[in-house]
N, C-alpha and C positions, 0 to 999 in steps of 0.2 A: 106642372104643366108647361112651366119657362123652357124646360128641357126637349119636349118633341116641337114645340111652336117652332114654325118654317119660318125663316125672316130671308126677307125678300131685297133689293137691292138698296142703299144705304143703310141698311140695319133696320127695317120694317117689320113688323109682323105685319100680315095680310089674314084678313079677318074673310070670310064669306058674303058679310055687308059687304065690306069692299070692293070684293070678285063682283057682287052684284051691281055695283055701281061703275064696274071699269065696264061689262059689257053690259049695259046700259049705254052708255055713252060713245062704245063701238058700235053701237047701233043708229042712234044717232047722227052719227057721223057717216055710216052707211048708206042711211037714207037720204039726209039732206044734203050730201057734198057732190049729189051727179045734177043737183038744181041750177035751171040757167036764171034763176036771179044769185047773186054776188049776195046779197045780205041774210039770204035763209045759205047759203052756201058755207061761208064761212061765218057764219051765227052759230051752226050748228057746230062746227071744230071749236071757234072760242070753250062753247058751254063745256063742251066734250071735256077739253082738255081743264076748264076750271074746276068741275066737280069730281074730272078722276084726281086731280094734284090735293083739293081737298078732304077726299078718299083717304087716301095715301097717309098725308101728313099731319092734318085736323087731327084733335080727337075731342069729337061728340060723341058723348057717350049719352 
């Protein structure tokens, strides 16, 4: 199965969990970054960006 897995930028596999958590989090980000308060504004990108990098690199299995 090592042989068709797609591996993604620094030598990742990219699981479908994953995909589901990166746009998840472009959603996220979608919604709360046209907000005029500053703290759901960029609350929303922190989160974004800590549980796609988590995604990513973690591995909870």
């Amino acid at each position: 199965m090592d042989l068709i897995a797609a591996t993604g930028p620094f030598g990742t596999n990219v699981t479908s969990d994953q995909l589901i958590v990166i746009n998840l989090a472009a959603i996220l980000v979608g919604i709360t970054f046209n907000s005029p308060q500053k703290v759901l504004k960029w609350g929303g990108v922190i989160i974004a960006v800590v549980t796609t990098t988590c995604a990513i690199w973690c591995t909870h299995h």
